[in-house]
N, C-alpha and C positions, 0 to 999 in steps of 0.2 A: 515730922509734922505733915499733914494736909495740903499745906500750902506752903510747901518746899521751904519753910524759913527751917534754917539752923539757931543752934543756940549763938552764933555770935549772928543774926540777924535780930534776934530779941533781947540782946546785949546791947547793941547799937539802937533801937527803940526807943530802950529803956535808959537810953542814957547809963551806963555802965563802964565805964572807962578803964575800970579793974579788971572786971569780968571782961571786955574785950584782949586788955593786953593778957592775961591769961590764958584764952583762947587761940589766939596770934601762936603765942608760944609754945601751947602744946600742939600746935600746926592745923589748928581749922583753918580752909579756905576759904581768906578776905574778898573772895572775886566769885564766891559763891552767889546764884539768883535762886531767885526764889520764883512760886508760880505766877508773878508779876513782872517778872525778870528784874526785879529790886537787887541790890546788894546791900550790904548792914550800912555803907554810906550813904544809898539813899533813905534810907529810913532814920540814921540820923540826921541828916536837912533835913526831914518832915517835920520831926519834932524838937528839932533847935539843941541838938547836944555837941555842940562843937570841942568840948574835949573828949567826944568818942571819935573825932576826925582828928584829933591832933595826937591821941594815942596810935590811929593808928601810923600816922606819918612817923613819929617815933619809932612804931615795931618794924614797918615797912619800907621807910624812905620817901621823901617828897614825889618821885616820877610814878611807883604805884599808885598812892593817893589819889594825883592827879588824875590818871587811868581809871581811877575809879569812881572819881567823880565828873567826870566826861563819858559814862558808861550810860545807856538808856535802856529805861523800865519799858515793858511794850505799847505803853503809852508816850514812847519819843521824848521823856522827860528824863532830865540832869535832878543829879542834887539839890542843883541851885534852882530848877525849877519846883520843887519839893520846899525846902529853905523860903521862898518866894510866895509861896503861896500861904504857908504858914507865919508868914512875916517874920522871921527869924534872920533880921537884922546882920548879928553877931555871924551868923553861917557863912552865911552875901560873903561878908568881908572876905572872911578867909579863904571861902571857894577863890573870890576873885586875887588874892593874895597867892595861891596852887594854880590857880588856873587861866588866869588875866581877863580882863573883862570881857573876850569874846565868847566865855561861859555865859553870861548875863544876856546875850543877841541869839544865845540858840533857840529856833523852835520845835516845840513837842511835834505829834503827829495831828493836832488840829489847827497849827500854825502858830501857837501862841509862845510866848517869849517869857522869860521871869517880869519886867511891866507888866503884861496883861496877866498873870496870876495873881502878881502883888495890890495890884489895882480893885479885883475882885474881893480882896479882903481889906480892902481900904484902909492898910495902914501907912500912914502918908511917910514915915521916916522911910520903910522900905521902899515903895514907890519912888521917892526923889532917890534916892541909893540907888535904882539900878535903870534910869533914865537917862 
């Protein structure tokens, strides 16, 4: 594609969780970026599919996950900052469950933190959640 996504980035998108563990398996590369330097993790935070993160924790093991959701787009954002802006609650958790809440205090490359994303979308469950 154009814009360096693979099929297991539009997997992860798409919320696909099948289509992921099948991709896994037949050996695409989970650590692939794309021309945003995304990985299929961070585009699952954006759109709130956290059982396309928990397949891959299944195909891969908790420490890649982790690695992959501590990875930044070249906009200095995490998963959880993606997860956060889309208010995506359920993601929050489990990043911080892989990752511990020092994922929730990183900032992107314009200082901002998953608060000031979540904040921006005013949805107050997320907000108190990552405060």
């Amino acid at each position: 594609m154009e814009d360096g996504r693979t099929g297991l980035h539009v997997a992860g998108m798409l919320g696909r969780a099948g289509s992921v563990r099948e991709l896994i398996q037949a050996g695409a590369e989970v650590g692939a970026k794309d021309d945003e330097w995304k990985t299929m993790v961070h585009w699952a935070g954006e759109y709130g599919h956290v059982e396309v993160l928990k397949t891959v924790e299944e195909e891969c093991g908790k420490e890649t996950l982790r690695t992959l959701m501590m990875e930044r787009s070249n906009d200095g954002k995490t998963c959880a900052h993606y997860a956060s802006a889309g208010g995506h609650l359920e993601v929050l958790r489990y990043a911080v469950e892989t990752c511990g809440e020092e994922l929730l205090r990183a900032k992107d490359n314009g200082g901002r933190t998953c608060a000031h994303l979540a904040s921006l979308r005013d949805t107050l469950e997320v907000v108190r959640y990552v405060v």
